[in-house]
C-alpha positions in Angstrom: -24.8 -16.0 0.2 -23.3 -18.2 3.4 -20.9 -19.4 0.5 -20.2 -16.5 -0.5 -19.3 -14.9 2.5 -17.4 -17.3 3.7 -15.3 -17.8 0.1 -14.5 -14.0 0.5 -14.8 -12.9 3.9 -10.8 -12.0 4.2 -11.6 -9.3 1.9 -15.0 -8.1 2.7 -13.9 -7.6 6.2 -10.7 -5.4 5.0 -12.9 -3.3 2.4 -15.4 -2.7 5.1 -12.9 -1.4 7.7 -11.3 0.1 4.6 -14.5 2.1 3.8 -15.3 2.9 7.4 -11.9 4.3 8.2 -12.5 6.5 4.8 -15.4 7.4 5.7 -14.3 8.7 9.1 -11.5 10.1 7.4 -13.9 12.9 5.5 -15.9 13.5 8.1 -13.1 14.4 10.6 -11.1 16.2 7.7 -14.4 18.4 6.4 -14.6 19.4 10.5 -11.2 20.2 10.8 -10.6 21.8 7.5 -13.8 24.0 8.1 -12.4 25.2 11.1 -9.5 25.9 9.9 -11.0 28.2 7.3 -13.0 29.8 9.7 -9.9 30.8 11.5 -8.5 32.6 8.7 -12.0 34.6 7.5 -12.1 31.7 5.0 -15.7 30.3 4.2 -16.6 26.7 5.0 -17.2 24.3 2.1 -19.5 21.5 2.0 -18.6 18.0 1.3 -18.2 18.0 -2.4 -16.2 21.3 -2.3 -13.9 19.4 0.5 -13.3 16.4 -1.5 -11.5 18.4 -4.0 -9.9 20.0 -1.9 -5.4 19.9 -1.5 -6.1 19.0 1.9 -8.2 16.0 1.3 -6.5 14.8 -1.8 -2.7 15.4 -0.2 -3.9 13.4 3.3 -5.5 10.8 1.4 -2.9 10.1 -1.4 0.4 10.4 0.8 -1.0 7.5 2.5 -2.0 5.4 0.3 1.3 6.2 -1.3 3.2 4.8 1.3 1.0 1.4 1.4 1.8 0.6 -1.9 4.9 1.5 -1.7 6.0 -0.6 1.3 3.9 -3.8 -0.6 5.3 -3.6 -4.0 8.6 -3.2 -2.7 7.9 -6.5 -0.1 6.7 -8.2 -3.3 9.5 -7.8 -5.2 12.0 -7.8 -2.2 10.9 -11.3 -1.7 11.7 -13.0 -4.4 15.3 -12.6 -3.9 15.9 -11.8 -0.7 15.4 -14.4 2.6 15.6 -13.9 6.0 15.9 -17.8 7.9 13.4 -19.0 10.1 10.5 -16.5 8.9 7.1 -17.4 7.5 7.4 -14.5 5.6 10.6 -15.7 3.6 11.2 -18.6 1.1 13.6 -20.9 2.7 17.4 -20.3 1.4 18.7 -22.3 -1.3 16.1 -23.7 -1.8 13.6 -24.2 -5.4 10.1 -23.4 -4.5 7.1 -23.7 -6.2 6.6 -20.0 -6.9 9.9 -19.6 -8.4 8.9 -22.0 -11.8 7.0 -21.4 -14.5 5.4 -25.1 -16.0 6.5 -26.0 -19.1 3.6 -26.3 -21.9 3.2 -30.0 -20.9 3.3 -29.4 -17.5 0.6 -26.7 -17.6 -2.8 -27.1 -16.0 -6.0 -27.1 -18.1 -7.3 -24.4 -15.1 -3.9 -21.7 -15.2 -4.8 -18.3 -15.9 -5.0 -17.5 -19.3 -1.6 -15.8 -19.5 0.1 -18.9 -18.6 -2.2 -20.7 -21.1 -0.9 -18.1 -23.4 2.3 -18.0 -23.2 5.3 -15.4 -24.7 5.2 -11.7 -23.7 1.7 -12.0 -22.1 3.3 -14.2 -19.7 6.5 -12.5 -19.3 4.0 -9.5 -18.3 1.9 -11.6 -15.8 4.8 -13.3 -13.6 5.7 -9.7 -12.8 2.2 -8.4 -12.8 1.5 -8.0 -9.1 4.8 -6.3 -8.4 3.7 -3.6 -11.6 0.2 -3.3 -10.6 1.8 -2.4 -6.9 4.2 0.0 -8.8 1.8 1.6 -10.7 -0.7 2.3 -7.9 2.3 3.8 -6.0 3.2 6.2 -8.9 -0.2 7.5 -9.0 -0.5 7.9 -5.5 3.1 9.5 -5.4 1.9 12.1 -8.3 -1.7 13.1 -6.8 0.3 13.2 -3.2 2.3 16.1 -5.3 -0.9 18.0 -6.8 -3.2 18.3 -3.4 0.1 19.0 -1.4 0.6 21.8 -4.2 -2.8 23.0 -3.5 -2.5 23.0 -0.1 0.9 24.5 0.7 -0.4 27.3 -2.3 -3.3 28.2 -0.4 -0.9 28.4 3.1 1.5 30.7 1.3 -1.5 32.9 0.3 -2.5 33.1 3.7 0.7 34.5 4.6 1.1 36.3 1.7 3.5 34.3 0.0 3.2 33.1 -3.7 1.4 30.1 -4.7 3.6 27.4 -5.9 3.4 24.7 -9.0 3.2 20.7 -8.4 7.3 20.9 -9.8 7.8 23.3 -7.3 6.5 21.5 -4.5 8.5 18.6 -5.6 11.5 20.7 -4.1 10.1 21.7 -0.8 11.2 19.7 2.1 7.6 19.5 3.3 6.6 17.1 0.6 9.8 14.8 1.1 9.0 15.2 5.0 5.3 13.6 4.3 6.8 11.2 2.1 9.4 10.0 3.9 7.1 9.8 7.6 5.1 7.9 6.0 7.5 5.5 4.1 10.0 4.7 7.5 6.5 3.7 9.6 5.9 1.2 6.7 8.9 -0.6 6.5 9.4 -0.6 10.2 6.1 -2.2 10.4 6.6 -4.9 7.5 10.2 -5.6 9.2 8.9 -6.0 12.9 6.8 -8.4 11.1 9.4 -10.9 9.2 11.3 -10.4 12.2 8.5 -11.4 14.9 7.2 -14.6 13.2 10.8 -16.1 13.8 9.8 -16.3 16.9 6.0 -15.6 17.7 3.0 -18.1 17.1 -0.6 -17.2 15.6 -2.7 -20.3 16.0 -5.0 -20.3 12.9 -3.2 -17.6 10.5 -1.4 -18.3 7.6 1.1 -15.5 8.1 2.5 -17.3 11.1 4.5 -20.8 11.3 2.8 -24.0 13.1 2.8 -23.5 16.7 5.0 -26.2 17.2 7.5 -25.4 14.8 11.2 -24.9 15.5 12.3 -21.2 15.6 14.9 -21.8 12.8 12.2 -23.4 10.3 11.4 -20.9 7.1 8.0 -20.1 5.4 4.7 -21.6 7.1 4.8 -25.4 5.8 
């Protein structure tokens, strides 16, 4: 178990703030939508109710729409583009590790099977994290679109106003506005971040440079 947790315990810790920030997430959202519905003459729900709900499903996915957003597009952004003395840029010019694919000689007995493989399988896995990034973001970006529908629907029926589809509320500003809130604060955040570890020191993390290192080094060796 010791090994276990200490093999692993990057992500443990980030799936256990993840589920206690979720969690704290319903329980704030079932409050506030309650009372919300109890300020128009609107029954409260209970949990299950709430969790299909447009305003837990928009809240939820718009988020997570943005994260995946913001990493796909780091991934990809990164294998192209550099930005000198940050550890979170391949140095300029220069061939890296992670930009070559072993020839069949070359390969080692332990790669994952796709590179064992070979062809379109590996074609497909090279790319794989930047898809698997851009796929979450697509479905996150479409169930964004069908609780926002329900929830700007149910709005409109409150003010009598008619209900509108997923399509529709494609065109409202409101779901560009939630989009695009959410999308500036993430690459503002991954920038500040490039930017930063030019010159700022983490002892210890392997997002930051050596402590020692000169401010016009690249990458973290």
């Amino acid at each position: 178990m010791k090994e276990i947790l200490r093999n692993n315990g990057l992500s443990i810790t980030l799936f256990a703030l993840f589920l206690f920030s979720f969690a704290g997430q319903i329980l704030t959202g079932h409050h506030q939508y309650n009372q919300e519905q109890l300020e128009h003459g609107q029954s409260a729900v209970g949990f299950a109710e709430y969790l299909k709900s447009g305003h837990f499903i928009e809240a939820t996915f718009e988020n997570w729409e943005s994260e995946f957003l913001q990493m796909g597009a780091y991934v990809f952004l990164t294998v192209f583009l550099f930005q000198k003395g940050s550890s979170e840029s391949k140095e300029p010019g220069k061939l890296e590790h992670v930009d070559v694919v072993p020839g069949a000689s070359e390969k080692r007995d332990d790669a994952p099977w796709p590179v064992r493989r070979g062809g379109w399988v590996l074609k497909l896995y090279e790319n794989s994290l930047a898809l698997a990034f851009l796929l979450l973001f697509l479905i996150s970006f479409a169930l964004h679109a069908v609780g926002g529908a329900e929830e700007y629907s149910e709005e409109q029926l409150q003010h009598g106003e008619p209900a509108v589809s997923v399509l529709q509320f494609f065109a409202t500003s409101r779901f560009w506005f939630e989009s695009f809130q959410n999308w500036q604060s993430e690459f503002f955040s991954i920038g500040a971040m490039v930017v930063l570890s030019i010159f700022l020191r983490q002892k210890g993390s392997p997002e930051s440079k050596p402590v020692d290192s000169p401010h016009g080094e690249t990458g973290t060796s």
